[in-house]
C-alpha positions as CSV (number, residue, x, y, z in Angstrom):
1,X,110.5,91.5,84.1
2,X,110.7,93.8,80.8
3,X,107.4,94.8,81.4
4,X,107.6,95.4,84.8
5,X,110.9,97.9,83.9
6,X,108.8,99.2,81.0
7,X,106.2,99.9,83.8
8,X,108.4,102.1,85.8
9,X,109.9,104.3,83.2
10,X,106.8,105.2,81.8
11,X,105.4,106.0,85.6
12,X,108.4,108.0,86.3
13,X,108.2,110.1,82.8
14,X,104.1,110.1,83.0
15,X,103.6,108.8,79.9
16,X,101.8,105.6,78.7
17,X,103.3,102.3,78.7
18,X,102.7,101.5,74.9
19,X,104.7,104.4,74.0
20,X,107.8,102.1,75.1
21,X,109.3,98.9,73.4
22,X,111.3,96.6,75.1
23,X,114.1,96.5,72.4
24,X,114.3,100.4,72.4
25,X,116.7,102.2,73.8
26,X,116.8,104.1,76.9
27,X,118.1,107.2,75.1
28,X,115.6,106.8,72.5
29,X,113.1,107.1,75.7
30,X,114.5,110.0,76.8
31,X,116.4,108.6,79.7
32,X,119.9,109.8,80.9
33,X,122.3,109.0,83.3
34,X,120.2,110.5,86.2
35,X,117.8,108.6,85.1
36,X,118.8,105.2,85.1
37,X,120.6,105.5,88.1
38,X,116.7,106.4,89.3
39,X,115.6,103.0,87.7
40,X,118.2,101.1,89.4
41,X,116.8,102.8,92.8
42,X,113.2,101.3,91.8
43,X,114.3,97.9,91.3
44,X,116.7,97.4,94.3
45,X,113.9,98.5,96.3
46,X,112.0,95.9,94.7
47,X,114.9,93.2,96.2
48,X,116.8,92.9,92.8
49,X,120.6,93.1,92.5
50,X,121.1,95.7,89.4
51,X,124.5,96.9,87.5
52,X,124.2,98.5,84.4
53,X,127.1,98.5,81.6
54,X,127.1,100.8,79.0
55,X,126.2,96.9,77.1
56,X,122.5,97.2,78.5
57,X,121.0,99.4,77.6
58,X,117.2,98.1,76.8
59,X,114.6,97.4,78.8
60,X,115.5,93.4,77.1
61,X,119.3,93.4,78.0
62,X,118.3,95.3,81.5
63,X,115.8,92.4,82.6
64,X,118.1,89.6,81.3
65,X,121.2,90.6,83.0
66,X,118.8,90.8,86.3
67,X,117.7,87.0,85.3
68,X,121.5,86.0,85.1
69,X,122.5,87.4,88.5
């Protein structure tokens, strides 16, 4: 699932997928608000229930809080 999330950030920014860590911050990829709420978008569409926290905020804590759902 992290890669999979790693997958569509670096589609939606057009930018290569090694460029991104899984333990790295959205911020620190240049996501915002907008942004995430885009993510979330992606993944429902994918069937997966998402709600963020300001606690998730990794590509890590994002896939494991869709794993505990």
């Amino acid at each position: 699932m992290e890669q999979k999330i790693i997958e569509i950030i670096a589609e939606y920014q057009g930018r290569p997928v090694e460029n991104y860590g899984v333990d790295q911050k959205f911020t620190e990829m240049g996501l915002d608000s907008l942004d995430l709420a885009e993510l979330v978008i992606q993944l429902e569409n994918e069937g997966l229930t998402v709600e963020l926290s300001p606690e998730i905020n990794t590509p890590a804590k994002l896939a494991s809080a869709i794993k505990n759902s």
